[in-house]
VMD Tcl script that builds the backbone (N, CA, C; Angstrom):
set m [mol new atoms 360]
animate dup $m
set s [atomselect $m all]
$s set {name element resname resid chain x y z} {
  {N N UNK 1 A 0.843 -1.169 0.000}
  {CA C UNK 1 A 0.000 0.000 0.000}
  {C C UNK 1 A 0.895 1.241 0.000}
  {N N UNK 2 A 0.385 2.351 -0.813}
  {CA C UNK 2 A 1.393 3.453 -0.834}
  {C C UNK 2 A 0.852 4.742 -0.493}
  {N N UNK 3 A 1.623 5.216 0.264}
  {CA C UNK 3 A 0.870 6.613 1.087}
  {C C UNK 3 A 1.225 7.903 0.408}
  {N N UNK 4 A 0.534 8.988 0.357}
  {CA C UNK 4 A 0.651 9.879 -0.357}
  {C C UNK 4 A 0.123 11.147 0.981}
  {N N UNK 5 A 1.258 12.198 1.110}
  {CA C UNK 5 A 0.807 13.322 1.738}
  {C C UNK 5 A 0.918 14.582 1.052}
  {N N UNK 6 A -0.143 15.396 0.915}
  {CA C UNK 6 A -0.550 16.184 0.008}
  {C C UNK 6 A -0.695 17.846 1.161}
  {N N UNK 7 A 0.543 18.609 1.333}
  {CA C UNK 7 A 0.236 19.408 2.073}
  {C C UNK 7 A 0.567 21.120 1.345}
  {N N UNK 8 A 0.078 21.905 1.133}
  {CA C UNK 8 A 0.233 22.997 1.318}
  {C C UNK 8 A 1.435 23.781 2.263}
  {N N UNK 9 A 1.197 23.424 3.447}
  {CA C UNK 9 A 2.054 24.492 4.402}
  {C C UNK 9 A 2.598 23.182 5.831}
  {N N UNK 10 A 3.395 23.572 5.968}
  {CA C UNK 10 A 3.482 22.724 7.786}
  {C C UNK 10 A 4.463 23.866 8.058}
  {N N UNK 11 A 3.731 23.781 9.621}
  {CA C UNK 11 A 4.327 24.928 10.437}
  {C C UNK 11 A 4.380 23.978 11.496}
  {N N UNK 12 A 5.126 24.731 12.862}
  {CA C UNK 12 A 5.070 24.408 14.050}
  {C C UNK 12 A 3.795 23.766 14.640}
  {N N UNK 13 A 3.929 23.364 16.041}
  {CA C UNK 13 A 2.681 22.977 16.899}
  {C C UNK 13 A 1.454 23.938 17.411}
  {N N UNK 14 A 2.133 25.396 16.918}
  {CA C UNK 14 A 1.117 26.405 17.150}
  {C C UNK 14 A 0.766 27.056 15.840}
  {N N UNK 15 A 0.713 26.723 15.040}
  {CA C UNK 15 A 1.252 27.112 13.504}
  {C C UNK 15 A 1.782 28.533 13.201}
  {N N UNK 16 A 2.627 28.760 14.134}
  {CA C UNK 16 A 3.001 30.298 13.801}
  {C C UNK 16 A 4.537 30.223 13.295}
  {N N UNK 17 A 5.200 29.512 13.057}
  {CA C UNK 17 A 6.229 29.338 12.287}
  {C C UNK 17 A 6.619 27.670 11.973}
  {N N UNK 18 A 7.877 27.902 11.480}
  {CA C UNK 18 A 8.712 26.906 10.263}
  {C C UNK 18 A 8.981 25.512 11.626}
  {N N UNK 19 A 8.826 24.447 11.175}
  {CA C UNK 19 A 8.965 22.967 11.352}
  {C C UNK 19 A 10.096 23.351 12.123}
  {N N UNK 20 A 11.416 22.728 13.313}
  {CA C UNK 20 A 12.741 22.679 13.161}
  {C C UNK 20 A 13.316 21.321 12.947}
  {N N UNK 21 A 14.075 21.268 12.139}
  {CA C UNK 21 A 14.507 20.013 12.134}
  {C C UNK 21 A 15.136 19.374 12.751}
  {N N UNK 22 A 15.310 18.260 13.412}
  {CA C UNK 22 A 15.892 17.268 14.434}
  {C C UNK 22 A 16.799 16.559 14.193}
  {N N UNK 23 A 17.751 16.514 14.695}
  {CA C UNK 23 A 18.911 15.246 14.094}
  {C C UNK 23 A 19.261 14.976 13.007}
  {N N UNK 24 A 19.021 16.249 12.172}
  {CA C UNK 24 A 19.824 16.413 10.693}
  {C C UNK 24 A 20.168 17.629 10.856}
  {N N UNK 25 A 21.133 18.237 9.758}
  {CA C UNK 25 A 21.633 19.173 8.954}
  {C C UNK 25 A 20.904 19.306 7.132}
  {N N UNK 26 A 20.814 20.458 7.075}
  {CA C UNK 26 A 19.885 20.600 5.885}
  {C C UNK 26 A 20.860 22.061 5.352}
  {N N UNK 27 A 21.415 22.420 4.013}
  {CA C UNK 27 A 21.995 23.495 3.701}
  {C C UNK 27 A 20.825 24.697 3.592}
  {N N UNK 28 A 22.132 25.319 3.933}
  {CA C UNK 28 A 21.457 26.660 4.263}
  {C C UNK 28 A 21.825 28.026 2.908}
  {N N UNK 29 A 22.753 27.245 2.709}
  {CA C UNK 29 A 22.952 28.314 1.248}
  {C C UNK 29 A 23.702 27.290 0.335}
  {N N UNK 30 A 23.640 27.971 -0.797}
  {CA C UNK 30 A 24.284 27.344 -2.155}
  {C C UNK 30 A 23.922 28.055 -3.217}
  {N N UNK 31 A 25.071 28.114 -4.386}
  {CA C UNK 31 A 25.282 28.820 -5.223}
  {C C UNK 31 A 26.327 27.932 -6.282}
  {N N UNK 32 A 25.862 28.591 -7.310}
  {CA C UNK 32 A 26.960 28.272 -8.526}
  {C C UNK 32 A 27.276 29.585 -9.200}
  {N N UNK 33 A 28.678 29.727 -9.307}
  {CA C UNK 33 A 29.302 30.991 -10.222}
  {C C UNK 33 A 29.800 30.661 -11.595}
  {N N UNK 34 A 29.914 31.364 -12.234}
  {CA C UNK 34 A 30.434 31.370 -13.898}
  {C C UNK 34 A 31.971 31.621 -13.299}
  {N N UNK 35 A 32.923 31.946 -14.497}
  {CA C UNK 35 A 34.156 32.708 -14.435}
  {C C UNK 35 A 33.918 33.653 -13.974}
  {N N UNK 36 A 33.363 34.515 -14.575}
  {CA C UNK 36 A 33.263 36.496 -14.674}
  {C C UNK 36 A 32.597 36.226 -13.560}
  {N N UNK 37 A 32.275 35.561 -12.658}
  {CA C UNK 37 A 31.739 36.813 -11.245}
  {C C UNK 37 A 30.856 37.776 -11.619}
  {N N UNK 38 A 29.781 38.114 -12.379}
  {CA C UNK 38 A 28.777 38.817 -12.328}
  {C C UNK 38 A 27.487 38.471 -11.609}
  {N N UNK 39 A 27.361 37.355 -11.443}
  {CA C UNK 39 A 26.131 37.006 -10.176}
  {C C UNK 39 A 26.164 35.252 -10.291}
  {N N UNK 40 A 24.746 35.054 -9.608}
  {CA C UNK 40 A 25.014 33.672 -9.789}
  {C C UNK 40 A 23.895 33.065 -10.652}
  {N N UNK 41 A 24.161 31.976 -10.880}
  {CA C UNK 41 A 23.742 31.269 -11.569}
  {C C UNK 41 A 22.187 30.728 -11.147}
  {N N UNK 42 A 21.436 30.331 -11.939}
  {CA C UNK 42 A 19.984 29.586 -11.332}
  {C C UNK 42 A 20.099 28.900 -10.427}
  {N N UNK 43 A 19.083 28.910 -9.250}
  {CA C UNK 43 A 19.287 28.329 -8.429}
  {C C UNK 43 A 19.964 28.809 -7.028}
  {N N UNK 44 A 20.500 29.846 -7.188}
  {CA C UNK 44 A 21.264 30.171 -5.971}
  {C C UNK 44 A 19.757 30.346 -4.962}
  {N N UNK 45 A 20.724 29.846 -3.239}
  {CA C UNK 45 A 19.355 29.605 -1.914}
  {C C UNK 45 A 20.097 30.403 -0.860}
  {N N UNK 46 A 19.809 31.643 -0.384}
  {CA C UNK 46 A 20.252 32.343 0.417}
  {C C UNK 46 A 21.346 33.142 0.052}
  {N N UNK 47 A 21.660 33.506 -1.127}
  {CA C UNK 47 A 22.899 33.923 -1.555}
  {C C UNK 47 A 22.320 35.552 -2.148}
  {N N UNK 48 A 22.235 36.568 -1.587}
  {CA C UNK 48 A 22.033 37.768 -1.869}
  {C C UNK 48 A 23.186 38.506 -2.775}
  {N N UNK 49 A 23.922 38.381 -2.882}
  {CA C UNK 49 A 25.063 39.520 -4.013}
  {C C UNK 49 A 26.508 38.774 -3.724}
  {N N UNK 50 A 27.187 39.279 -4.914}
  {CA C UNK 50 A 28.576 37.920 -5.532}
  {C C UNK 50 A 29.445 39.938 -5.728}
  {N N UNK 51 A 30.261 39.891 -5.226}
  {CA C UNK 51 A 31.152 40.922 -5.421}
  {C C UNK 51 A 32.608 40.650 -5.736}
  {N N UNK 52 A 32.827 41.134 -6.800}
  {CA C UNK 52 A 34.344 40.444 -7.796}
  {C C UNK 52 A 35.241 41.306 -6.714}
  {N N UNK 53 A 35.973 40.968 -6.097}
  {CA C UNK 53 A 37.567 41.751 -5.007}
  {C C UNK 53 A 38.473 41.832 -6.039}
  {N N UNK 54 A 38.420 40.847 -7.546}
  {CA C UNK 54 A 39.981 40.957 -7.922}
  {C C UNK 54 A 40.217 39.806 -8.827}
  {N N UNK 55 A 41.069 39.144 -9.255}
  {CA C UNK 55 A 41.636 38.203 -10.475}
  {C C UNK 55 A 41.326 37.012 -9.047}
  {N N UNK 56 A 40.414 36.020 -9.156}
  {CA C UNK 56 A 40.392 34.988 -8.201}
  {C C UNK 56 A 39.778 35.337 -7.063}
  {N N UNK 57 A 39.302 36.315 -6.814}
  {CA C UNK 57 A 38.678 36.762 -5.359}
  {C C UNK 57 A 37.620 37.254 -5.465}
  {N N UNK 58 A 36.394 36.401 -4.588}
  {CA C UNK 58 A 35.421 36.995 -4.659}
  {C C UNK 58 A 34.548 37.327 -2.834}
  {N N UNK 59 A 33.571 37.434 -2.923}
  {CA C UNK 59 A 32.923 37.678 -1.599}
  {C C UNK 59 A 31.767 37.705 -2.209}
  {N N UNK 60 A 30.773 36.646 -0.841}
  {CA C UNK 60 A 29.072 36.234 -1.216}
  {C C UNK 60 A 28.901 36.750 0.094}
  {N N UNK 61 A 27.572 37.667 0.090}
  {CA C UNK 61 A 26.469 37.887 1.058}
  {C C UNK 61 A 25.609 36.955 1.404}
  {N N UNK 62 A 25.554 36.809 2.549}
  {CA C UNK 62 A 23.716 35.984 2.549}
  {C C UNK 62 A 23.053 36.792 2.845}
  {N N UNK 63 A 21.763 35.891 2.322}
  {CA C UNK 63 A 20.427 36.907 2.516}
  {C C UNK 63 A 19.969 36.544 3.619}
  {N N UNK 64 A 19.967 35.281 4.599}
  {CA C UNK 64 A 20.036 35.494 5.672}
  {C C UNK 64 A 21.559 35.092 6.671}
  {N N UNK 65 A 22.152 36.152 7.388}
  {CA C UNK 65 A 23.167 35.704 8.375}
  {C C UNK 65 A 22.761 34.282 9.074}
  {N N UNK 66 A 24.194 34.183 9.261}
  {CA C UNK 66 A 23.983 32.487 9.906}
  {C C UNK 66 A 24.943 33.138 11.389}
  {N N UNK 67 A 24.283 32.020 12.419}
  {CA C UNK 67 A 24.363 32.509 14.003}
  {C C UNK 67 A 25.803 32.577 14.598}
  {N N UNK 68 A 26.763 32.064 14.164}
  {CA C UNK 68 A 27.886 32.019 13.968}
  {C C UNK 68 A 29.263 31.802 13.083}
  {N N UNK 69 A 29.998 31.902 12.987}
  {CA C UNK 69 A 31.101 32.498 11.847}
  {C C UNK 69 A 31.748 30.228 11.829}
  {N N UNK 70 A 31.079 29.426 11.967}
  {CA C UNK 70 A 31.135 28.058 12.483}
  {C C UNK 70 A 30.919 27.528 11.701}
  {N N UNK 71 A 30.010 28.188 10.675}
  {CA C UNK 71 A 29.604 26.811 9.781}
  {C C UNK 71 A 30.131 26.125 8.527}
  {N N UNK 72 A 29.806 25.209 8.098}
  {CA C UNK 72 A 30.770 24.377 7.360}
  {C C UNK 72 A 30.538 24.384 5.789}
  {N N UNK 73 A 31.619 24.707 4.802}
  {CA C UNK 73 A 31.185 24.787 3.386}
  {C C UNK 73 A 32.170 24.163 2.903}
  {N N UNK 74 A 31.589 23.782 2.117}
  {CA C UNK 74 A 32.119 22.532 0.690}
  {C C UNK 74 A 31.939 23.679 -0.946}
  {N N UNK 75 A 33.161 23.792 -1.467}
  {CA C UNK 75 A 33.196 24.269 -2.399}
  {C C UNK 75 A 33.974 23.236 -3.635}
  {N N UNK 76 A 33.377 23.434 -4.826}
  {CA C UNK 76 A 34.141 22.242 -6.087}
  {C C UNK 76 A 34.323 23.615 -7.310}
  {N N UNK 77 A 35.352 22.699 -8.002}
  {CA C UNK 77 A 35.372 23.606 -9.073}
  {C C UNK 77 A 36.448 22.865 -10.542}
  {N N UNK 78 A 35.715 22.278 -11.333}
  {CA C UNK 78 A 36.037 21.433 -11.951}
  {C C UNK 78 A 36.588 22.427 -13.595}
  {N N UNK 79 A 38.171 21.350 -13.538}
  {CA C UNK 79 A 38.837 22.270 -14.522}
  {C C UNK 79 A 39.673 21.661 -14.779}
  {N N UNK 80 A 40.659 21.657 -16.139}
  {CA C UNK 80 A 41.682 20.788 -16.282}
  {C C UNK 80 A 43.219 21.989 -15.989}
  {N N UNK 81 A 42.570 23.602 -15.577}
  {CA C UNK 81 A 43.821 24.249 -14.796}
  {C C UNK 81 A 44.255 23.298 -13.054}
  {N N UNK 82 A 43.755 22.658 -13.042}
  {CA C UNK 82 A 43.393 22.613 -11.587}
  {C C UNK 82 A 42.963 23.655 -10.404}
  {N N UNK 83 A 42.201 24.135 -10.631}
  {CA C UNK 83 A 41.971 25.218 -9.540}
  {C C UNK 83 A 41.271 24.773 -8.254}
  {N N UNK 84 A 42.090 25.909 -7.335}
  {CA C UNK 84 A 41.634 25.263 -5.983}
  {C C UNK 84 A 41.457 26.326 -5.781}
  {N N UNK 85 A 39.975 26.361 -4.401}
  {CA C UNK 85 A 39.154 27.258 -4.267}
  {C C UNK 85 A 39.538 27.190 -2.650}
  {N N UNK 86 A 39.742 27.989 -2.183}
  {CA C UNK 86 A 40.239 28.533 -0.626}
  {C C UNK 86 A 39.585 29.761 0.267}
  {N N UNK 87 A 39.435 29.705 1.296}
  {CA C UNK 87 A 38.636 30.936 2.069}
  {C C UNK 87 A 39.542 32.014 2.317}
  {N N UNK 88 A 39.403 33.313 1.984}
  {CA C UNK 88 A 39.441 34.324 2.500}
  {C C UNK 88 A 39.130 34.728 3.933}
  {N N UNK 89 A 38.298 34.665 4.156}
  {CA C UNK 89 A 37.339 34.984 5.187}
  {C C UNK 89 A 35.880 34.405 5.358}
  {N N UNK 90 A 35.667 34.327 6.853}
  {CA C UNK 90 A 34.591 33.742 7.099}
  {C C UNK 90 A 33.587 34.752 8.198}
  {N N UNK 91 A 32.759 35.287 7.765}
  {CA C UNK 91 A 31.938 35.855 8.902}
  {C C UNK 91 A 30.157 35.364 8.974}
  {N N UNK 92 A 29.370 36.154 9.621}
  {CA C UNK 92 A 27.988 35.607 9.784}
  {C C UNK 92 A 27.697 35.777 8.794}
  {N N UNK 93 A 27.848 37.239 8.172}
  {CA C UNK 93 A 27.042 37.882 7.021}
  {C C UNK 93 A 27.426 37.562 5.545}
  {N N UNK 94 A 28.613 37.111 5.316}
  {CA C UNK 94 A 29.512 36.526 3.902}
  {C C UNK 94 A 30.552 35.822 4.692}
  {N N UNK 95 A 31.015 35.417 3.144}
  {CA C UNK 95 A 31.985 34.875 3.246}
  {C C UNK 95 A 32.857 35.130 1.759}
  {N N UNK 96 A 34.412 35.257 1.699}
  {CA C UNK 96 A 35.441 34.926 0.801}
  {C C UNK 96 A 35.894 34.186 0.289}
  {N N UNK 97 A 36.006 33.934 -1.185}
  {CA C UNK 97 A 36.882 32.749 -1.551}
  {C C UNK 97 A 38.076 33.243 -2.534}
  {N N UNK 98 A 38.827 32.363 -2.468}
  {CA C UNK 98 A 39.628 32.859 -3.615}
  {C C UNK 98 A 40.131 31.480 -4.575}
  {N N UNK 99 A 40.357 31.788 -5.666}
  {CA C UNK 99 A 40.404 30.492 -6.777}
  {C C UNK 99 A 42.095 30.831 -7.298}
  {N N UNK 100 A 42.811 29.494 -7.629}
  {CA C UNK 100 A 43.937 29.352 -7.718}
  {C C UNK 100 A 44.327 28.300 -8.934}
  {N N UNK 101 A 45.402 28.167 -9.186}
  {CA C UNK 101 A 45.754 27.312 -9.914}
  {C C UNK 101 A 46.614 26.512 -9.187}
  {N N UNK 102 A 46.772 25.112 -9.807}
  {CA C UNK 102 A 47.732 24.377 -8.478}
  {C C UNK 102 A 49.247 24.880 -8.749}
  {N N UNK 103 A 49.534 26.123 -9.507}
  {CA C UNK 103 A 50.964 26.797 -9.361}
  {C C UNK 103 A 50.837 27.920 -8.445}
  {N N UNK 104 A 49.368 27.964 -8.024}
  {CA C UNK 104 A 48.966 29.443 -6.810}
  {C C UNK 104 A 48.766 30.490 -7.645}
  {N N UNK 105 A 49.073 30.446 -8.929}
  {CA C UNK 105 A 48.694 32.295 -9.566}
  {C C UNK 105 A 46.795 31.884 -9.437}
  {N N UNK 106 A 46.326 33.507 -9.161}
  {CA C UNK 106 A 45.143 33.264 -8.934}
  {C C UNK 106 A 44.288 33.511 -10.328}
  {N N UNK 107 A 43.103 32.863 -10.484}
  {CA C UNK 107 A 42.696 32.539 -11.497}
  {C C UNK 107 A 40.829 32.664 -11.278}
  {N N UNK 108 A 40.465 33.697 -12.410}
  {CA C UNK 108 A 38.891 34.006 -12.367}
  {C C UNK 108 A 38.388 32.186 -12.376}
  {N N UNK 109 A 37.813 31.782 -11.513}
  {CA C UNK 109 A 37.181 29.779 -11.633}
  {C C UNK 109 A 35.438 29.985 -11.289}
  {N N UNK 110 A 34.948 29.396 -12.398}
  {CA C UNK 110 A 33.419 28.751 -12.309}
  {C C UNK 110 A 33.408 27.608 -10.941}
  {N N UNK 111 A 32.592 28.130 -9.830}
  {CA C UNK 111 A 32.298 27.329 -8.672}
  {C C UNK 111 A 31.364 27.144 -7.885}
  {N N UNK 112 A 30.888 26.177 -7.417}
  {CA C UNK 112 A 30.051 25.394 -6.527}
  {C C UNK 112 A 30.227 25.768 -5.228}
  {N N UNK 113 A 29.226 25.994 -4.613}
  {CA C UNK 113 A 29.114 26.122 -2.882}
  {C C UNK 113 A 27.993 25.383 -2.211}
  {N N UNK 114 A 28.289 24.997 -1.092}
  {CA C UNK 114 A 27.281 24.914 -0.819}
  {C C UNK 114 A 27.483 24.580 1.263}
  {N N UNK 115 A 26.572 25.396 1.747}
  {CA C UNK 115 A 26.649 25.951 3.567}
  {C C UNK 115 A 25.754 25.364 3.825}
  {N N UNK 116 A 26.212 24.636 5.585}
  {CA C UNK 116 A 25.416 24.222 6.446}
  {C C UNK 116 A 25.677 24.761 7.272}
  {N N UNK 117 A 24.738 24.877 8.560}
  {CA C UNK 117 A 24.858 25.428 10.107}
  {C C UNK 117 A 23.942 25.923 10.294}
  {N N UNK 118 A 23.858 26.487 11.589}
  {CA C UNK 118 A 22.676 26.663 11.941}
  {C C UNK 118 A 22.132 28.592 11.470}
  {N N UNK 119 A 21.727 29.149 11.353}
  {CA C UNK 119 A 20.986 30.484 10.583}
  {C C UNK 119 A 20.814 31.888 11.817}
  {N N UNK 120 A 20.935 32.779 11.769}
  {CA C UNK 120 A 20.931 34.051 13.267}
  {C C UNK 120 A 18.841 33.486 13.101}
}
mol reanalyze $m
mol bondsrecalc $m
mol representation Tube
mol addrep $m
């Protein structure tokens, strides 16, 4: 027999806000960039503005801050330069990356993100 739940909305036990989730992790942002750093790509989830710093350096806003400077991101970036993608900086409100080649000159790289932790 196969069950089917058909809901509109789920909120809390008082229905005045969002479910929390229990004993998982669920991302909280993610994004994909081109080369050129002009914004992101379809799909970006919490990612408010992509600001070019420079040849390999960029900085992402979220649209919502996360509660501490703690949380954990996985970035890819597939290329036959080899580029490796490294943090700048990490705060609530953004965060930095910078893209490299495996000789270190820095290099404009098309890349993947994607944040977990918990949200302010």
């Amino acid at each position: 027999m196969t069950s089917v739940l058909n809901v509109d909305t789920i909120a809390d036990k008082a229905g005045t806000g969002p479910v929390a989730l229990t004993k998982q992790e669920a991302l909280k942002c993610q994004f994909r960039t081109s080369g050129t750093y002009t914004g992101f790509q379809a799909g970006a989830l919490n990612a408010s503005s992509l600001t070019d710093d420079g040849t390999g350096d960029i900085t992402v806003s979220f649209t919502n801050s996360f509660s501490t400077n703690t949380y954990s991101v996985a970035t890819s970036s597939v290329s036959s330069d080899g580029r490796i993608i490294t943090f700048n900086t990490i705060a609530t409100a953004n965060c930095s990356f910078a893209a490299n080649t495996d000789a270190g000159a820095a290099i404009d790289a098309a890349m993947s993100v994607h944040v977990a932790g918990d949200l302010a």
